[in-house]
N, C-alpha and C positions, 0 to 999 in steps of 0.2 A: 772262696769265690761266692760273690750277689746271686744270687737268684735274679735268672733275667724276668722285669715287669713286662707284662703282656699289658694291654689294651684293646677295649673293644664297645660295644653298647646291647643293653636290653632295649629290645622295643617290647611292650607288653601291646597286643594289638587291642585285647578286648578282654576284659575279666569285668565281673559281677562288682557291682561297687561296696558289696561286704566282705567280695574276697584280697580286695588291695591293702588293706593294712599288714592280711599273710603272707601276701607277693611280697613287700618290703621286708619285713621278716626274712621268710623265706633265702630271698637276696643276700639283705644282710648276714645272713648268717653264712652264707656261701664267700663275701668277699671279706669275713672277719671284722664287720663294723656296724655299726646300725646306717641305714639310709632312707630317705625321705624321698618320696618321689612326686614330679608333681603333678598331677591327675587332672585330665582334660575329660569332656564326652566323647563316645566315640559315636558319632553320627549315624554309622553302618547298623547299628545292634542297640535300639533302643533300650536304655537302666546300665549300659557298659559304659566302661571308662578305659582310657587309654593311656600313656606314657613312654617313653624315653628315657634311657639313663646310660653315660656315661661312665664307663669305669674301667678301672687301673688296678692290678694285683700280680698275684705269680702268673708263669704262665700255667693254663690252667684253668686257671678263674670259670673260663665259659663254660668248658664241660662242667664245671662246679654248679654253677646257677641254672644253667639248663637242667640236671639233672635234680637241683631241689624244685625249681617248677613243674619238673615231668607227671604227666596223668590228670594234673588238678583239673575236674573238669569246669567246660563252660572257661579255659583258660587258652585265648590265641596269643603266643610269643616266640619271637626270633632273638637269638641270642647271637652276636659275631665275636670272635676274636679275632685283632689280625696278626699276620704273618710278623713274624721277626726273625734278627739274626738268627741264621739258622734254626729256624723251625717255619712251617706252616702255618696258615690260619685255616680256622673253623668257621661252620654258619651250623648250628643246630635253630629247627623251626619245628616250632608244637601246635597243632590244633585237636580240639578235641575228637572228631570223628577219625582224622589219620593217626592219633599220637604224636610222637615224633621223629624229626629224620636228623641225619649228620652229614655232613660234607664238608672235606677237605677243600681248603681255599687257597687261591696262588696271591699274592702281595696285591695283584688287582683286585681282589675279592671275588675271581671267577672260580666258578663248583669245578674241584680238581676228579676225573676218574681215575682211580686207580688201575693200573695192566688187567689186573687180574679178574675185576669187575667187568673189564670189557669184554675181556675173555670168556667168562661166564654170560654172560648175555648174548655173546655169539653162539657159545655152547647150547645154550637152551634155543633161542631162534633156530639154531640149522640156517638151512636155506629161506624162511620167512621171512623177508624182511617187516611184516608188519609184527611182529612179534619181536623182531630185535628192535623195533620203533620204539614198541611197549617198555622193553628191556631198559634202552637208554634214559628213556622218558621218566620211569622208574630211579631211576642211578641219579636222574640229575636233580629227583626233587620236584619233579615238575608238578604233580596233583598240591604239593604243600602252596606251591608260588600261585598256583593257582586259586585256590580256599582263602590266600592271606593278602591278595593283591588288593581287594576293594578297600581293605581294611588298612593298607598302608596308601593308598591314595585318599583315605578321611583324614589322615596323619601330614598331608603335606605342609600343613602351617605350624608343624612342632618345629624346636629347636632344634636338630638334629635334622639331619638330611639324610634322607634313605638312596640309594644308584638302584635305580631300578633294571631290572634283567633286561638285557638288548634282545635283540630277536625277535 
């Protein structure tokens, strides 16, 4: 039996323009091929450079390339994979003061919580709701979307279309 192909996309939001030939690297070496990317400015972060890339491999792949990007500082990037036959999609998002986060995705590309998560944040709140605010706010990723939002509104005239978070 194939190995089912996932798909998904890197946006690299902002890295140093001597660290982009590693990030390809990097990549590459995660989806088993060399890749070129094509390198724009990024407006936000003056001497940073920005990109997009499309890509196809095992499922997989994403935690694979998020996790060879992970830590590199001075390096903002969101990785997705999406959902397929029978499996879930992922959104890992890195920037350098948070690191990075993981979140389960539904075929929509909405941040899935898990029971048990929610559980645990209720757990810790008690009765506070502003603490179980804190909790969910936490669980859903929300400090990352927020660090990486400006950074993907300088990106609106790439080739690749970002869904930005409703709400």
């Amino acid at each position: 039996m194939a190995a089912s192909i996932a798909r998904g996309v890197l946006y690299v939001h902002s890295s140093p323009r001597a660290l982009c030939p590693h990030v390809e690297w990097a990549a590459g070496r995660a989806l088993g091929r060399a890749v070129n990317f094509t390198w724009i400015d990024q407006p936000v972060l003056k001497g940073a450079q920005r990109t997009d890339f499309y890509w196809e491999g095992p499922q997989g792949t994403g935690a694979a390339i998020a996790s060879a990007l992970r830590g590199w500082e001075h390096l903002r990037y969101e990785v997705s994979e999406d959902a397929g036959a029978g499996t879930d999609g992922a959104r890992w998002m890195h920037t350098p003061d948070l690191g990075i986060f993981y979140a389960q995705t539904d075929t929509a590309g909405n941040v899935v919580i898990p029971e048990d998560r929610i559980r645990y944040a209720m757990d810790i709140a008690g009765v506070n709701a502003l603490e179980l605010h804190k909790e969910l706010r936490l669980a859903l990723g929300q400090a990352w979307d927020e660090e990486l939002e400006s950074f993907r509104h300088a990106g609106e005239n790439s080739p690749v279309v970002w869904l930005h978070r409703a709400g």
